[in-house]
N, C-alpha and C positions, 0 to 999 in steps of 0.2 A: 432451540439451540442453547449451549450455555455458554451463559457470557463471562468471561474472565476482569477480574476488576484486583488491581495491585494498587492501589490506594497510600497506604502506609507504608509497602517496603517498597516502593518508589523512592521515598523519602531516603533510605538508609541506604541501598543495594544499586548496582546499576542491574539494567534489563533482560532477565532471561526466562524464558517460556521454556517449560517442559516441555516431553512429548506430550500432544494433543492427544486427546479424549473424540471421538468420534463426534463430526457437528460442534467444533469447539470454534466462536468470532473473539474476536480481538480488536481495538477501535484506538488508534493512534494518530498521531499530527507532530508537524515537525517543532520546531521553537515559532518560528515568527505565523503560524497557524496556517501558512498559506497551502501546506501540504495535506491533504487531510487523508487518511486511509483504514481500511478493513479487511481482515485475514480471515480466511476462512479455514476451514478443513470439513472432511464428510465430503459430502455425493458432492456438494456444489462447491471444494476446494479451490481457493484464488485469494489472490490481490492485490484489490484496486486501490489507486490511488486519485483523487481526486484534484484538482489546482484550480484556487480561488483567480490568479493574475498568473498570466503566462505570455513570454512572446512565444506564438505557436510552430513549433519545427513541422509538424506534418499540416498540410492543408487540404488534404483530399479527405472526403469521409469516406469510412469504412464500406463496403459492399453489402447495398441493400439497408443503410442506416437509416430510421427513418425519425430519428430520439436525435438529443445532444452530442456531440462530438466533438474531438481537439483538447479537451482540458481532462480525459477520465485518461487512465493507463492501465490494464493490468497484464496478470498473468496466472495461468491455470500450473495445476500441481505436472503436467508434462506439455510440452511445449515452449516455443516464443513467446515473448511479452506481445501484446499488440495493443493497438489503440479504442478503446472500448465504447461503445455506442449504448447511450446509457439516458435512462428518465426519472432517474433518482440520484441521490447524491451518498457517501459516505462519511458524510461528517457527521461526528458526535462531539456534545459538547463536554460527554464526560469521557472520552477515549484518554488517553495518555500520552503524553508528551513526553517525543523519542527526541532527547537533549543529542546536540552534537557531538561526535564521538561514540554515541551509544548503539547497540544492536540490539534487536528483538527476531526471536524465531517462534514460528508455531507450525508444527507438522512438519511441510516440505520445505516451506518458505522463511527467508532469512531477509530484513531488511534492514538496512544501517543509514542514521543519519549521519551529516556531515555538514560546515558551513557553505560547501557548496551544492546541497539538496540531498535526495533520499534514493535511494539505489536498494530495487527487492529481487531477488531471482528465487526459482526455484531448486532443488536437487540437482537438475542437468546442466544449471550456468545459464537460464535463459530468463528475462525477467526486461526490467527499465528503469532508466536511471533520470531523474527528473529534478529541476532548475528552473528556474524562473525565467530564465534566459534560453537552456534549451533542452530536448526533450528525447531522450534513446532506448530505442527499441532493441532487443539481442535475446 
């Protein structure tokens, strides 16, 4: 995979991703770190978003989940958001930090932070919208 790293014109520019490169990740977090997330594109297109503290809106696991469950989110390049069953994490500690008010896109996916959490959909309007307090699937 190649890994996209905006380092310096972070600094100057606010956040925007070209079209992706086939296989291109992305590794971003909100301000206060608690959102942590990864953009994919290529064969394995998604994403996730992970949450360090959450009150949890869904409480049932996912069907057949046999990993972690309740704080991962994402969403594939067609489809709903859903709630992801996961035994890893996507935090990096050198992803980017998507300041409030700001948007990042890669491929299909669009995700925009705000003071009241991070909200990613895909092309079709389907994705989640995610808060410390609560947690939406569409």
């Amino acid at each position: 995979m190649i890994r996209l790293t905006f380092a310096l014109s972070l600094l100057a520019a606010p956040i925007f991703a070209t079209a992706a490169l086939a296989d291109d990740y992305l590794a971003f977090h909100s301000p206060s770190g608690n959102i942590q997330c990864g953009m994919s594109t290529g064969d394995y297109a998604q994403v996730r978003c992970d949450m360090g503290s959450l009150t949890p809106t869904y409480r049932k696991a996912p069907p057949d989940c046999e990993f972690d469950w309740g704080s991962s989110f994402a969403v594939d390049a067609g489809g709903p958001g859903y709630l992801a069953c996961v035994s890893d994490s996507v935090a990096d500690p050198g992803g980017i930090e998507l300041g409030y008010g700001k948007s990042i896109s890669l491929g299909p996916f669009t995700c925009s932070s705000e003071k009241s959490g991070i909200e990613c959909s895909n092309l079709g309007g389907h994705g989640f919208k995610l808060s410390k307090a609560k947690q939406k699937l569409f």
